[in-house]
C-alpha positions in Angstrom: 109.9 120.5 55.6 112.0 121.9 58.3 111.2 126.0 59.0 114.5 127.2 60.9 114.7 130.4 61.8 117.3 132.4 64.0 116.8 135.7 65.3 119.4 137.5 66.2 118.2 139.8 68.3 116.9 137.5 70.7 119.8 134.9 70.4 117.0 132.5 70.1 116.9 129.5 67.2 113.6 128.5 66.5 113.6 125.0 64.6 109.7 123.8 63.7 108.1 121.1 62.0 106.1 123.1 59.4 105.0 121.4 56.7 105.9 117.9 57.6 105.0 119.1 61.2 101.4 119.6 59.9 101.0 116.5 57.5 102.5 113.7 59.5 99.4 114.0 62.3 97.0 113.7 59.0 99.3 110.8 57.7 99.6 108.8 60.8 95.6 109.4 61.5 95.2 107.8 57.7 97.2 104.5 58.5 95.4 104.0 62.0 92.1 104.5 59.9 93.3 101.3 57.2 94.0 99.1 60.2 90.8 99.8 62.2 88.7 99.1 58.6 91.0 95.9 58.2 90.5 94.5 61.8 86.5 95.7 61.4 86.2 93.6 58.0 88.2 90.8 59.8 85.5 90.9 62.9 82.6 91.0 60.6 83.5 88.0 59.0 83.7 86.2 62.8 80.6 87.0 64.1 79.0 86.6 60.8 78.7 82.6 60.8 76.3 80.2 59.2 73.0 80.4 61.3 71.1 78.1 59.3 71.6 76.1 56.6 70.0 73.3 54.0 70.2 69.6 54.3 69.0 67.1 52.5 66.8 64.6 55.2 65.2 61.1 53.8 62.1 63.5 54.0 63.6 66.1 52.0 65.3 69.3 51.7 64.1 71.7 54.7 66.4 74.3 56.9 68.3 73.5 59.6 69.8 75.4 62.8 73.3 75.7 63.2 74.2 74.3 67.2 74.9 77.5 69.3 78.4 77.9 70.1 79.7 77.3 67.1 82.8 79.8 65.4 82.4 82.1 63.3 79.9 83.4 65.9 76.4 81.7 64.1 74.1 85.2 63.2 70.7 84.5 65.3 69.2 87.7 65.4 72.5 90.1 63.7 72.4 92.1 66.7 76.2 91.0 67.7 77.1 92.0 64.0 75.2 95.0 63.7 76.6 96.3 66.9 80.2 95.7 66.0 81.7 98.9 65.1 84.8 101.2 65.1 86.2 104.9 65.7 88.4 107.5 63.8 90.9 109.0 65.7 89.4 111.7 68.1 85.7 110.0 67.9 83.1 109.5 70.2 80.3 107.2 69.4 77.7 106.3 72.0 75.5 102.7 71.1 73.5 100.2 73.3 74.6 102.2 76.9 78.2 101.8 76.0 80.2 105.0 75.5 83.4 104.9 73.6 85.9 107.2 72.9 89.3 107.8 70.9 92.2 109.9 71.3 93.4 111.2 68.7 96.4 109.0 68.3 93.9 105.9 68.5 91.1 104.1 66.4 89.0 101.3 68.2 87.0 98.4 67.5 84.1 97.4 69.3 81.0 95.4 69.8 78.7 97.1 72.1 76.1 94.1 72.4 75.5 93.7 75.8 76.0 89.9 75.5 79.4 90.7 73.4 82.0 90.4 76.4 80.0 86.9 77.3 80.3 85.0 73.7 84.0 86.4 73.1 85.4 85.5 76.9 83.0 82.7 76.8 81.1 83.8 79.8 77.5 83.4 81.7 75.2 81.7 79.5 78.2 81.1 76.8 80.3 79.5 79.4 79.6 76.2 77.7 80.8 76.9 74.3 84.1 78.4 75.8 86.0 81.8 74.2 84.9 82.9 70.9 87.4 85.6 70.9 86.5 87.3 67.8 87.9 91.0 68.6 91.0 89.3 69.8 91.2 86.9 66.6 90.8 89.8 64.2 93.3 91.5 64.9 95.6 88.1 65.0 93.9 87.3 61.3 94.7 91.5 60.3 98.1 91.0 61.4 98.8 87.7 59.2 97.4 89.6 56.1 98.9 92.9 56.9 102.1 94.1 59.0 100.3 97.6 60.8 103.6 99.0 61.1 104.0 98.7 57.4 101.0 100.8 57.0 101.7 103.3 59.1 105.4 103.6 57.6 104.1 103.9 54.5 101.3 106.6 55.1 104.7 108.4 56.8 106.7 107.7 53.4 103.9 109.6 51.3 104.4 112.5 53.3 108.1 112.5 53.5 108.2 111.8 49.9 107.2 115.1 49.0 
């Protein structure tokens, strides 16, 4: 785990993180990587509402439109779902004129539908349904499911484990 060396000629002690050193980058990348799928799955599931449905009318069975605004996000078209997406640590990922960008000691989610900011801040023409915050609200629903810190420390454990 720890390489120490001292060299006497030098008077210099070189302490290094060598194989633990190299692993615990890998490790911490891996947990960052089971959140980012968790909050993705989470985020799926809120801008993947009912957009129609069946109901029985005194005429009959026949489809029906779910009213706009409603939460889970109703899917229309799927273009808010299909542009929801995330990034590995250290990935770049250009969709719909948005460019996005990770460090490597960072995963992101995002939804690069133009109209994405305006349903989940409830802006412009969604204004009248209010906030659908459903970036914000996967990560809350992640969090009561799944303690990130938890991850992480046990990705670390693996590793020190050894």
């Amino acid at each position: 785990m720890l390489d120490i060396q001292v060299t006497y000629d030098t008077g210099i002690v070189d302490i290094k993180l060598d194989g633990l050193g190299k692993e615990m980058p890998v490790a911490l990348k891996r947990g960052l990587v089971i959140i980012a799928k968790g909050v993705y799955r989470e985020a799926v599931a809120l801008v993947n509402g009912r957009g129609t449905q069946g109901v029985t009318t005194a005429k009959g069975w026949k489809r029906q439109s779910i009213p706009a605004g409603g939460y889970p996000v109703p899917v229309r078209t799927g273009h808010l779902k299909q542009s929801l997406n995330w990034l590995k640590p250290g990935e770049a990922k250009s969709s719909d004129g948005l460019e996005v960008r990770a460090a490597e000691n960072e995963v992101i989610i995002f939804d690069s539908a133009s109209y994405a900011k305006s349903v989940h801040d409830g802006l412009g023409p969604n204004r009248k349904y209010g906030p659908r915050p459903f970036l914000r609200d996967a990560l809350a629903k992640f969090r009561a499911k799944s303690d990130p810190v938890k991850i992480l420390n046990e990705e670390v454990g693996k590793v020190t484990s050894k």
